[in-house]
N, C-alpha and C positions, 0 to 999 in steps of 0.2 A: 441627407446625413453629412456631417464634416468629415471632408476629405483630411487625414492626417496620415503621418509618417507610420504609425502602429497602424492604420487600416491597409496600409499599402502591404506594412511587415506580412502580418496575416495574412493578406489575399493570398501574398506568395508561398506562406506556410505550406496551405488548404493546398495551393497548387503542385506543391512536391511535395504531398502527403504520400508516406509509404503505406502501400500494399503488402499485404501479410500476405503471399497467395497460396499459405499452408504449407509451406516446404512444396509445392508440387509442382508438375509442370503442366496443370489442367490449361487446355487453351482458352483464351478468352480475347475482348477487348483489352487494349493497354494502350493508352492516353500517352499523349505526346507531352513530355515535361514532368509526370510523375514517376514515381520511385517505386518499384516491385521486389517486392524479397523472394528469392527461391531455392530452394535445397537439393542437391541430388544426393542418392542413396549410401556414396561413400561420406558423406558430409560435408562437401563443398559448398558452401554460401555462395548465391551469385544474387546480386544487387543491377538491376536493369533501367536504365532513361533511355524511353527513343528520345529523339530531336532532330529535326530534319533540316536545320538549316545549312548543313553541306554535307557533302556525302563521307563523310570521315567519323572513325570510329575511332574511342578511345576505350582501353582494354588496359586494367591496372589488376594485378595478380598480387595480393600480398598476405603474407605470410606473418602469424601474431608468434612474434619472435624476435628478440633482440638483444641490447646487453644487458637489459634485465634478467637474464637466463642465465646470465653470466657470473662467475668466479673468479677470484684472482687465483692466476694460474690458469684463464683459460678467455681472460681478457681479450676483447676482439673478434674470438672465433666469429661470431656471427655475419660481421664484416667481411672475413676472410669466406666464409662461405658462399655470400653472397658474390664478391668476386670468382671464387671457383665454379659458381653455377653459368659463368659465361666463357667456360675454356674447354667445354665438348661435352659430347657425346658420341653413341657408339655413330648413331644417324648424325649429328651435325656433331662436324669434328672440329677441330679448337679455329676462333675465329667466324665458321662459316655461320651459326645465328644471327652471327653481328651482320653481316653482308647480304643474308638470306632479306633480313628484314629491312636494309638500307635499297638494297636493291628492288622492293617493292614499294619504296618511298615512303618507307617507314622514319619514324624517331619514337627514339628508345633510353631506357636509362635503368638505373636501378638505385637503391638508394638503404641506407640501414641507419634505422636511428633504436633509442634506449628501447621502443614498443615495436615496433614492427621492422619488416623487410620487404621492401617493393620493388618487382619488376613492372613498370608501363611502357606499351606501344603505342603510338598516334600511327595509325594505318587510312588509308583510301578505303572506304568503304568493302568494295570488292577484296580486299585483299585478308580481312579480319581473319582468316582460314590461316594464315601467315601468323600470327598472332598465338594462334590459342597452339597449333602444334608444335611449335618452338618452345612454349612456354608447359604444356602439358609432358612434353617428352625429357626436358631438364629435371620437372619435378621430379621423375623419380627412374631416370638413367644419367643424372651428370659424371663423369666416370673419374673426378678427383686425380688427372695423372701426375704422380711423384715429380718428376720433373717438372711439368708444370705449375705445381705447387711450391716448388722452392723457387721458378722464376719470379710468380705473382707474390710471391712475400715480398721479395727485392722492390716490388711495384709500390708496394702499403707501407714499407717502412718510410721512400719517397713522398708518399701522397701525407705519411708523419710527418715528414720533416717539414711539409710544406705548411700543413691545416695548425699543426698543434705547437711545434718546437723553435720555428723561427721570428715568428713574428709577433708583436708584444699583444692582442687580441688573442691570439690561439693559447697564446701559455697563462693569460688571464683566466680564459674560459676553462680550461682544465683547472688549474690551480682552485679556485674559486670552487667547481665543483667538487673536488677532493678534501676542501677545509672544508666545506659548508655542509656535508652529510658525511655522518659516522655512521650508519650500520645499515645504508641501501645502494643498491648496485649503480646507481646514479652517481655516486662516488667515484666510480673506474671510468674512464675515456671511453665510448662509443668502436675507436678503434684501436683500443689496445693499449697498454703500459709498454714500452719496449723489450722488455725481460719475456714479455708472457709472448706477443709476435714473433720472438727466437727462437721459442723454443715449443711452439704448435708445431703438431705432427699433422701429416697428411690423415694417417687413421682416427687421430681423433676431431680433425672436420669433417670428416666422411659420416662417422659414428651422430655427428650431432647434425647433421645433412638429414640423416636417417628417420633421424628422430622426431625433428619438428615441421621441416620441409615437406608435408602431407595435407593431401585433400581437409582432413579434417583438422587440422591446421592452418586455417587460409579461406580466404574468401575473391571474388571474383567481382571489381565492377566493370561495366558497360556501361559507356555513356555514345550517343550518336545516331546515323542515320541508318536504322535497323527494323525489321520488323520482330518483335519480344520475340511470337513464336516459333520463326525461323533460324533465330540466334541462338533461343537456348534447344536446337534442334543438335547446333554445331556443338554447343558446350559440352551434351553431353556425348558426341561423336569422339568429340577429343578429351573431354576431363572424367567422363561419367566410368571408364573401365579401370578406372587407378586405383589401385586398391588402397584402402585407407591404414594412415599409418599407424602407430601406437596412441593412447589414449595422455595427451599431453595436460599434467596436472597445471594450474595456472600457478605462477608464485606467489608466494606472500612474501612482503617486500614490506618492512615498517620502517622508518627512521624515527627514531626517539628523536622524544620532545629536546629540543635544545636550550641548555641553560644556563650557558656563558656567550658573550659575546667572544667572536674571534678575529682575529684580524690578521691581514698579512700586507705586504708589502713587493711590487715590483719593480725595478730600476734597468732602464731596457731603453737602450740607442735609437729606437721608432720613435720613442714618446716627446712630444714636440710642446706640451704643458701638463702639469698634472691632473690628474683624473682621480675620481674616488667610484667606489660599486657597492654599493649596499643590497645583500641578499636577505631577504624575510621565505621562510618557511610556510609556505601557504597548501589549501589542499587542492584536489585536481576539480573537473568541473563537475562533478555528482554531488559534489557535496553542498549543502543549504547554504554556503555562503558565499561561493563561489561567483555567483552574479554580481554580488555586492563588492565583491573585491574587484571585480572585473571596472564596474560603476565608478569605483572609486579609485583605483587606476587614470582614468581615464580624467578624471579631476585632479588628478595630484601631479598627474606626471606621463601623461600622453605624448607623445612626439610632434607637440604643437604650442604654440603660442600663447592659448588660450588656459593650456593646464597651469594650474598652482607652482608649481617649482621653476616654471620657464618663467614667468611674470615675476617671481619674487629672485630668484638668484640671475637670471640672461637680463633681463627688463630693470628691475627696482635698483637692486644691489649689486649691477654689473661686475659681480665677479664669476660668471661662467658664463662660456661660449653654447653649451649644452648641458640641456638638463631633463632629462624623459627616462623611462622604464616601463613596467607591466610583467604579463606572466602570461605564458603561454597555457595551450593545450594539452595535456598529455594522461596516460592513462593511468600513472601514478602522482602523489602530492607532486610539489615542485618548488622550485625558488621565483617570489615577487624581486625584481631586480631594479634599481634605483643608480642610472650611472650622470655624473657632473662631470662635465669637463671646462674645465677652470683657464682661466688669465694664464699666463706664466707668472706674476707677482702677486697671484693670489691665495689665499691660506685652506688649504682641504680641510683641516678643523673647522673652521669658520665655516667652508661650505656646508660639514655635516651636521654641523649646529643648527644652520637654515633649515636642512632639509628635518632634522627632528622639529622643530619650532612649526615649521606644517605639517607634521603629523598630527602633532599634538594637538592644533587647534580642529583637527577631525576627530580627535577623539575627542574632545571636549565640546566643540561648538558643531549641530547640526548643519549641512550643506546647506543650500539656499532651494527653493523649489525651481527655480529658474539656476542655477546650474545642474541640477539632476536630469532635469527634461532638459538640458541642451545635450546631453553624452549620452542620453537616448537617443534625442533625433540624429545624432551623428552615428549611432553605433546602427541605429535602422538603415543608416543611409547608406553605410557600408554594405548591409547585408544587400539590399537592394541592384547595390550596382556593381560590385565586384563579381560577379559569376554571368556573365556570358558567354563565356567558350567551353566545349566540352571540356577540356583539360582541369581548367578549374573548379567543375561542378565533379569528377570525377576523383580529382584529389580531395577535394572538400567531403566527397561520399566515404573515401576511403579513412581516414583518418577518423572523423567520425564511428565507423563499425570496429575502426579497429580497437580505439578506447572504450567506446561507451555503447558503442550500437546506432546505426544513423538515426533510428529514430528521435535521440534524445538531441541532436540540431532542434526539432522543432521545440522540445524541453528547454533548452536551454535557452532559445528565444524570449519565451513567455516567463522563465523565470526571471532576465533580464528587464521587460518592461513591468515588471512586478516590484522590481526593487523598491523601497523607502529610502529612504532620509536616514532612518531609525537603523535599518538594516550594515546602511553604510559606516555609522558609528561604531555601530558594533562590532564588523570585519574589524576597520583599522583597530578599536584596541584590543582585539584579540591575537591580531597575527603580527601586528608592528610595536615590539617592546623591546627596551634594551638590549637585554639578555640572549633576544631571540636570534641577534643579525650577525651575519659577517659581512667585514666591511674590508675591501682591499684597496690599498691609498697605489697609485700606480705615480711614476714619477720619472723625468729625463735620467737618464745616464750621468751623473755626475763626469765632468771635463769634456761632455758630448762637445761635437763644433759645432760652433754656432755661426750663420750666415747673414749678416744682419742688412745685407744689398738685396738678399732674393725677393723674387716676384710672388705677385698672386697666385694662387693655381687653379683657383675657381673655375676659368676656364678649357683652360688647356688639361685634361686628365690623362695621366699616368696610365695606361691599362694594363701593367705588368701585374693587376691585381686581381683581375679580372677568371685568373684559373685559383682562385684563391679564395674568391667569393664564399660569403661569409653565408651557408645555409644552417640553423643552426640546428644541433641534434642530428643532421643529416650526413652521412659518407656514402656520394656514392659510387659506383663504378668508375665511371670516367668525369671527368670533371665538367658540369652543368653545360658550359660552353659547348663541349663537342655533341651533345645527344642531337642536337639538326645538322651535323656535320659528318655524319658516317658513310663510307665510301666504301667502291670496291664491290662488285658482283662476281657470283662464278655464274649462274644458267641468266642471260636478260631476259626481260618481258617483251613481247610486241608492244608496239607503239599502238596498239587495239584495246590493249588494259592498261592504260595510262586516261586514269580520271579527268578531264579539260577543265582548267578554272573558270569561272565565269568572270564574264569581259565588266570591268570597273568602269571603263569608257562610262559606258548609259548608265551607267547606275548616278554619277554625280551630273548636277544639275549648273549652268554658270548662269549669274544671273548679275545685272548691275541694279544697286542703292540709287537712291535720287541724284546724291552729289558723288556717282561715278566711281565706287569701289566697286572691286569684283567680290560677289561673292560665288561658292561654290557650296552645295547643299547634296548633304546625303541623308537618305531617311535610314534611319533604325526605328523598328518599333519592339525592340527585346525589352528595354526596360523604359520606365518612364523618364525620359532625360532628356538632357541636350546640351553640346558641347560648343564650345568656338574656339577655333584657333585662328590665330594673326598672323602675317609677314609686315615687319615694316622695315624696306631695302633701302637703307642707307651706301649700299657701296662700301670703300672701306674706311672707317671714321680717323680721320688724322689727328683727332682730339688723343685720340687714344695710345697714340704711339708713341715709344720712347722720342724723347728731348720737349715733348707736351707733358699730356698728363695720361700715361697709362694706367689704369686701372678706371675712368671715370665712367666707362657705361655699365659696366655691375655695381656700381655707385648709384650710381642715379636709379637703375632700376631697381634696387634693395631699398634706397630712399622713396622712390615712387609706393611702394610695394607697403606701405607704413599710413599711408591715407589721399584723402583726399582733400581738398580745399573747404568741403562739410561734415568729411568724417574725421576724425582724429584716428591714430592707432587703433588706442583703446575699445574705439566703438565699432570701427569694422572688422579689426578681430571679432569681438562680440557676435555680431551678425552674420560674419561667417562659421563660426562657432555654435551659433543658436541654429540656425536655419536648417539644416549646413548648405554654404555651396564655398566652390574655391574660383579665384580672379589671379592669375599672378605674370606679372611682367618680367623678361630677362632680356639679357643683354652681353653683347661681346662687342670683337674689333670691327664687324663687318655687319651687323644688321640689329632687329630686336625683332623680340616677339613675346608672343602673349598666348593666355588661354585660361578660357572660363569650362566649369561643369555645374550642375546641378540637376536635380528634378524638375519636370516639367513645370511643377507647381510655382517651382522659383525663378522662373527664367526669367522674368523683366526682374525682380532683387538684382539678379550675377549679373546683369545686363546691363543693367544701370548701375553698381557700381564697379564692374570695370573699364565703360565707356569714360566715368568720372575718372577714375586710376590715370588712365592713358593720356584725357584730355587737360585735367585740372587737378595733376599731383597738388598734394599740400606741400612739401618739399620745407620743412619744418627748421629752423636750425638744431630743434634738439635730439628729432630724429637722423639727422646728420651728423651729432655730434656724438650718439648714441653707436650708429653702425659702423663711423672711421675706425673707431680704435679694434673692432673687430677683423673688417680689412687687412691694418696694418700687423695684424698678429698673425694671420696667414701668408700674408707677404713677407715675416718674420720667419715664420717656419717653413718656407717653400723646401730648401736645402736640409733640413734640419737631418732626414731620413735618409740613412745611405743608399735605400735603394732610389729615392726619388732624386738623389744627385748623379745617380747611375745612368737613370732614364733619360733625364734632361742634359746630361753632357753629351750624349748622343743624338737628340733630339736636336738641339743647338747648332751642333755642327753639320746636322743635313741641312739647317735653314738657316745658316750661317750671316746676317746681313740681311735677312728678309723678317716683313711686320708678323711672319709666325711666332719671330720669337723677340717681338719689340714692344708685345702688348700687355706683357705682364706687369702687374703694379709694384712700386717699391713704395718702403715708409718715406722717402722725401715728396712721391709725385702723391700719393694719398693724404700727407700734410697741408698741401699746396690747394687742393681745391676745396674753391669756394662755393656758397649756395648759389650764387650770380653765376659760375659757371655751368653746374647741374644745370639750372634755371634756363642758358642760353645752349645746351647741348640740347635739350627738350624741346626748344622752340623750333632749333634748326630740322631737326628730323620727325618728330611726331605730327603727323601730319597725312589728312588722309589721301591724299593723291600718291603715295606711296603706300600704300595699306592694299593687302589682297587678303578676304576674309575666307577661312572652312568652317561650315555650321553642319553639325551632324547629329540628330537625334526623332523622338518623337511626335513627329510633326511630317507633314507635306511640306512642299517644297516651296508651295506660297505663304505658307502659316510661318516656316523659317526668314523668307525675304519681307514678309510683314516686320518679325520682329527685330531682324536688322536692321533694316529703314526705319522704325519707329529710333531706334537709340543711337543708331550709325549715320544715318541718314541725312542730317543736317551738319556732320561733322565740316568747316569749312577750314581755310590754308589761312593761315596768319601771316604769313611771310613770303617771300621767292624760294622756291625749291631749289637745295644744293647743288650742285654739280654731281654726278656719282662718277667715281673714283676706282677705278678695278685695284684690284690686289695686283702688283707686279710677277711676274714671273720668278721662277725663284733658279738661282744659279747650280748648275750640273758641278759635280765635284770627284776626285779622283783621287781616293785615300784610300788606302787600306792600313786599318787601328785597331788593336785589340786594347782595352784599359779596364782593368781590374780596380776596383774597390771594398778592399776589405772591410770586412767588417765581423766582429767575433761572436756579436750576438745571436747572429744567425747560425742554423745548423745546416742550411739548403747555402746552394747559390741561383741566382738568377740569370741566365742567361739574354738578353734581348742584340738581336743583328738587323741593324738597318743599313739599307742595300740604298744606291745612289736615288734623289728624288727627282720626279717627273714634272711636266705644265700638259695642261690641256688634257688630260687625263677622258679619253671617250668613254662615255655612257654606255655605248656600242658594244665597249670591250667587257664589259660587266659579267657576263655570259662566259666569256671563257676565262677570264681570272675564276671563276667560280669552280669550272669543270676542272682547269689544272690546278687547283688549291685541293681540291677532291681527291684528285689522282696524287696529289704530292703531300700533303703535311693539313688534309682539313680536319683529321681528327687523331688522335692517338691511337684508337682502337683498329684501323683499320687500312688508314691512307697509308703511303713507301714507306714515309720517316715512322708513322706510328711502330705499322709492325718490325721495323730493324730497330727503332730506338728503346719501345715501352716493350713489347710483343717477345722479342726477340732476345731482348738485352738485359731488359728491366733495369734501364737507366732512368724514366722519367717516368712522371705520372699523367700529365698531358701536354700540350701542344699547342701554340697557338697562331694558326699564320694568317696575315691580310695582306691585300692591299690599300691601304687607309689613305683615305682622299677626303678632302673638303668640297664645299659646295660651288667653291671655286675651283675645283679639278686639278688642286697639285696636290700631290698624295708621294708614296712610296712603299716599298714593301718592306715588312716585318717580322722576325720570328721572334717568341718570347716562349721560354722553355725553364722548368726551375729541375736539379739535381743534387748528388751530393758531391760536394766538396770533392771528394776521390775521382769522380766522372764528368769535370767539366770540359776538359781535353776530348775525351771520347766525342762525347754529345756534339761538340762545335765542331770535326771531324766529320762527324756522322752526317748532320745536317748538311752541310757542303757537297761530302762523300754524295748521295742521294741527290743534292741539284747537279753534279757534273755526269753521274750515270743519266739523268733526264736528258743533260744534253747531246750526252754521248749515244744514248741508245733509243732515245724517243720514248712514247706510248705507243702501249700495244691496240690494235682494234679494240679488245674486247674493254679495256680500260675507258677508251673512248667512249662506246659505246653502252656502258654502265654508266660511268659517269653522269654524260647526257638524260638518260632515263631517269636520275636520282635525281636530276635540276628539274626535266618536266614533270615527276611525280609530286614533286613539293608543292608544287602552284597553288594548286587548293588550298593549302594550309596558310597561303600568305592571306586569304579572301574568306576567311571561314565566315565572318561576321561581317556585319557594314562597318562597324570600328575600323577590322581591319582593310577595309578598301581606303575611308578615309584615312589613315595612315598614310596607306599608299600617294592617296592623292596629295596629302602635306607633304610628302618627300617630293613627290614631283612638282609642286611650288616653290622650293626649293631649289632645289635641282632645274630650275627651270625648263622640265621637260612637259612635254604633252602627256595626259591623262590614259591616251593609250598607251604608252609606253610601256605600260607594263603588258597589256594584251597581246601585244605582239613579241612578250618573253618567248617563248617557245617560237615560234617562228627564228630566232636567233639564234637559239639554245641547236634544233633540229639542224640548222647552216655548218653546226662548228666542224672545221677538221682537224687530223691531227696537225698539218702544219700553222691552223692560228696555234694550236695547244703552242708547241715552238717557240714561231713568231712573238707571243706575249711572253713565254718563260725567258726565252733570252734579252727581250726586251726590260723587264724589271726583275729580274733577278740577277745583278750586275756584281757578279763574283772577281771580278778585279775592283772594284769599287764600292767599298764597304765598312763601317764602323759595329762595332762589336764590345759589347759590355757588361761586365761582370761583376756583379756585388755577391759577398759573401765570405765564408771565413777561410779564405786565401790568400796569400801572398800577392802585394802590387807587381810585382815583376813576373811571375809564376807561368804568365802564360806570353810574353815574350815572343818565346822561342818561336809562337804559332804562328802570326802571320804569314812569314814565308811560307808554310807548308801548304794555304789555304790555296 
């Protein structure tokens, strides 16, 4: 029989085919990797997968309820409740669930979007008893205290400022949704209108606590290393005596047909060129056409190369940088979303004429058979290989029952490879018509400044954004960042119930190629695939540095990335598009690398041409001449954002003189290079005597080093090998600067404090930066600064501390915090306040000694899969450490005491020496006064 991407689809259907097992809990056999349905008597849905490949369970509780339920005038509550259901009970009092479950090395979160409301746990196997009675005892004793309820509003209106009000994506995404439906609850914000958050009472989130927060309300999955019977032995120990709540009618929820077009307009200080969004009204995934929209999606305007509107407006008609859309999941209609973002001197009319002018030829002209079956074999490919870890088979269950019932994943599959041609035509002219769209044109700021010297930033990223991350539909508790960062225990565990990771050491295999690369081999055999990642260590490229040409190795390797010397663009797009598999090279100051995936099927295709990519770029003039002007518009906009000039003014002055901050590209040095230079940067460093290879997938370990040496194997040096060049040390500095920059469009400000930078940064110390980051600012919910800043104060919504190091070990520490405008004095106070009490008064044992248990509990979770061992091991090629390094975490972890805690706080936490900066709608001079006090 021919092996193809639909038999593969299928096999895995058949293989997590659910079990109806009658609502009951008769005992039986239960298959490792399928899917059980079962019911207890108050109505709780529990959905069960063993899977044994590590001892860890995932445990997602949610609840079919959200702002669909919702009214103006009552906007949000659901949000709101969902944060109340983590601030006590009569048995765990405000806080201690957080710490109960951190402290059995747990991660947690919670999250509320328009359909549902989720609490999930990742626990240690052992500990899942942790899990369901935290979560069964909320259901239906969270005790809503009044006080506590006006501090946590103070939390939501921040975590407002931050998602919805400040930044030109948040006030898009609301805007957008509030023109584009008239008469369904999709209309109102997820977390509220501000009018309706002022003025929610504690009694009527309680009343609607009441109402839908019930067993027969809500469903239960398990995913992990379990036995079915045993598990749901405990479910019903802890969820089976709840009594069930009121009989919750479902809503009807219509939006009329829409029959004017609408449009609107935003003019917003972030916007660095203008953008256009076009929303079409489409229906959710039950409905017969749903697949084909989905199809034809993925041909118009996927988030790839290959789709129609990237080829015709990025590719043909160079006037946009970005052009992709689609339409998610969800369990009411929803909007198809179409976003361009354009040139700075290019015409939004013009682009949305493009974008009509390919609609139209789908509604007019059938696709081809050969693009239909390449956005199957892609969409198969996906399904294939995105779900390896419990977490993700566990969300992907949960979502599923909560819309449509899990069963219909395997529905929606089959109606997928079922599509036509005929099908697709018909979606597009039914749901994409004039009349139908709202289109919002987004645009700079008129008089914005402009910086027309700034650098690239391709490499260097900003991560003041990072508590701000874009989940969409989703609010949840604490901000995604902190749920693996919760700290703080009251009772510890013996080091007897603390789960041991298995040692990565033996798992990776070192082998040498004929012409002497190393490779390193891990087997996976979860899905059918196989992976390769590259190091090629140039040291650090003086090509690339200010008074040369900065920006030219993200050049060369954007240009690489475009063909090869047989393939053109055009054609291996195509091939990776048809097939699927992905080949892609990058590049910075100090090294490159690469990395192929695909199916097993496809491994010599990805094989042979990324080995082409790497050895015999095409390096085209017109693909060069094609990618500069994109460069130079990034290196245009570097400054453009007041916060990313916020960032980088501070950033600048810790690495003052040093190639940190001498590699970003301008529009003079991106003019300047030539293809004879690309040409001679390529020669110099591409080269396999510097190449260390990770191959990780389904195969042994000889089947892997076969396929290496057939395509790597005769790779030979064309030249003398460079010199390598270390990065210099970077200079200690002795400032203390507070500098504000205003900015009005915002309604939050930004806080970020970098403290003096380091060299030689030890690996050694990794272990206890982690434990005192724990004990001091690792997450909002629970570290010193959380509970006195967010807990305590309800100044802030999250938290964000490291210490950020390169791979050349100079690094420095960090805090980046957003508030309101009224409390940014407090906050930088506060923060301070909290490192001089650390110094002043130390860690107490028991701090220590939670801490420590919450770094050794996690271990598992870094190893769950063989992916993630080889992760590991890429980082330690990197990092140029030994393969055990990681095995011997815990041994390091078990050494710390309180005086390293100490030792490193006072070490990098250097409160005489520090820059501090502020973007937001404040006065430049406003905070002045602070330094001295600090």
């Amino acid at each position: 029989m021919k092996i193809t991407l639909q038999n593969i689809l299928f096999g895995l259907i058949l293989g997590l085919f659910v079990y109806l097992n009658s609502f009951s809990f008769a005992s039986g056999d239960f298959e490792e990797g399928k899917v059980y349905r079962h019911k207890l008597d108050n109505g709780l849905i529990v959905l069960t997968m063993e899977r044994h490949i590590a001892p860890l369970i995932y445990h997602q509780l949610t609840y079919k309820v959200g702002s669909r339920n919702e009214q103006l005038g009552i906007t949000g509550i659901s949000h709101v409740v969902e944060h109340m259901m983590f601030k006590g009970t009569p048995r765990y009092g405000k806080g201690e669930a957080s710490k109960t479950i951190s402290n059995n090395s747990g991660i947690f979160n919670a999250f509320t979007s328009n359909d549902m409301t989720s609490y999930y746990e990742y626990l240690p196997a052992n500990k899942i008893e942790v899990a369901m009675d935290i979560e069964s005892d909320r259901m239906q004793n969270s005790s809503f205290n009044p006080d506590e309820f006006d501090s946590e509003i103070e939390v939501i209106k921040q975590e407002r400022r931050m998602r919805s009000e400040s930044k030109a994506g948040g006030i898009l995404n609301e805007a957008m949704n509030s023109v584009a439906y008239d008469s369904h609850p999709n209309r109102d914000p997820v977390i509220g209108w501000p009018s309706d958050i002022d003025n929610l009472t504690r009694d009527q989130a309680y009343s609607y606590y009441k109402n839908y927060y019930t067993p027969n309300n809500s469903f239960l999955i398990l995913v992990g290393d379990f036995n079915t019977d045993e598990i749901l032995e405990l479910v019903k120990k802890y969820y089976g005596d709840i009594p069930s709540g009121p009989k919750v009618k479902d809503i009807f929820s219509y939006e009329q047909p829409q029959k004017v077009r609408k449009t609107f307009t935003l003019y917003h200080a972030d916007n660095t060129s203008p953008s256009l969004r076009m929303a079409f009204h489409v229906p959710n995934y039950q409905d017969s056409a749903a697949a084909a929209l989905r199809m034809a999606g993925m041909i118009l305007c996927e988030r790839s190369r290959d789709a129609r509107l990237y080829k015709r407006l990025v590719e043909t008609e160079k006037i946009a940088t970005v052009a992709a859309g689609g339409f998610g999941m969800a369990k009411d209609p929803g909007l198809f979303q179409i976003t361009v973002g354009c040139r700075p001197d290019s015409s939004l009319e013009r682009a949305e004429a493009m974008v009509w002018e390919e609609i139209r030829k789908m509604q007019n002209e059938l696709v081809t058979d050969h693009e239909l079956q390449k956005v199957k074999n892609r969409y198969v490919f996906n399904q294939v290989t995105s779900y390896q870890k419990n977490a993700d088979i566990g969300t992907r269950m949960s979502r599923y029952e909560a819309y449509f019932g899990y069963e219909f994943l395997d529905e929606f599959d089959k109606r997928v490879l079922a599509v036509s041609k005929e099908d697709i035509q018909s979606a597009v002219a039914k749901y994409f018509q004039p009349e139908m769209v709202t289109v919002a044109f987004s645009y700079p700021k008129p008089g914005a400044v402009k910086d027309s010297t700034a650098g690239d930033d391709a490499e260097k990223k900003d991560d003041t954004e990072t508590m701000n991350e874009t989940y969409p539909g989703l609010f949840f508790f604490t901000s995604p960042n902190d749920a693996q960062l919760i700290m703080d225990a009251i009772d510890l565990i013996s080091d007897d119930d603390i789960i041991k990771p298995k040692p990565i050491a033996p798992m990776i295999k070192t082998l040498k190629l004929d012409n002497g690369i190393t490779l390193h081999a891990v087997e996976n055999h979860l899905t059918p695939t196989i992976s390769i990642a590259g190091i090629i260590e140039t040291g650090l490229i003086q090509e690339s540095l200010e008074g040369q040409q900065p920006g030219i190795a993200p050049l060369l390797t954007d240009v690489i990335n475009r063909g090869t010397q047989k393939l053109s663009y055009e054609e291996i797009s195509e091939r990776m598009a048809f097939v699927p598999f992905s080949f892609n090279v990058s590049g910075s100051y100090n090294g490159f690398f690469f990395s192929g995936f695909s199916l097993l099927k496809d491994a010599d295709e990805m094989m042979n041409v990324g080995f082409d990519l790497l050895t015999e770029p095409g390096l085209r003039n017109d693909d060069i001449e094609k990618l500069r002007p994109r460069h130079i518009i990034s290196a245009k906009n570097r400054f453009k954002q007041t916060s990313m000039k916020a960032f980088y003014y501070m950033y600048d002055k810790l690495f003052e003189g040093h190639p940190y901050t001498q590699y970003n590209s301008t529009v003079e040095s991106l003019k300047s290079i030539t293809k004879e230079n690309l040409a001679d940067l390529h020669k110099k460093y591409f080269r396999p005597d510097r190449v260390s290879l990770l191959m990780v997938g389904d195969m042994t370990i000889d089947e892997m080093k076969a396929l290496a040496n057939k395509h790597f194997g005769n790779w030979k040096n064309q030249i003398e090998a460079p010199k390598i060049i270390d990065t210099p040390p970077v200079n200690g500095f002795k400032i203390k600067e507070i500098k504000v920059f205003p900015e009005k469009d915002y309604t939050e400000c930004t806080i970020n404090i970098g403290f003096s930078p380091f060299n030689n940064i030890n690996s050694d110390e990794d272990e206890i930066v982690a434990v005192l980051n724990y004990i001091l600012a690792g997450s909002a919910l629970t570290s010193r600064m959380g509970i006195e800043l967010r807990d305590k104060q309800g100044l802030i919504y999250g938290i964000k501390s490291e210490l950020w190091k390169r791979s050349d070990k100079i690094g420095y520490w960090k805090f980046n915090t957003k508030t309101g405008p009224q409390n940014v004095e407090k906050v930088i106070t506060g923060i301070f306040k909290e490192i001089k009490k650390l110094f002043d008064d130390g860690i107490t044992d028991t701090e220590l000694e939670s801490a420590k248990n919450r770094q050794l509990g996690l271990l598992p979770f870094y190893v769950e899969t063989p992916d993630d061992a080889a992760q590991i091991a890429f980082d330690a090629m990197k990092e140029k450490e030994p393969f055990d390094h990681f095995d011997h975490k815990a041994e390091r972890i078990l050494k710390i005491t309180k005086d390293d805690i100490m030792r490193i706080a006072k070490k990098y936490l250097t409160i005489d020496n520090f820059i501090i900066v502020v973007d937001g709608p404040i006065e430049e001079n406003s905070l002045d006064h602070l330094t001295g006090k600090l």
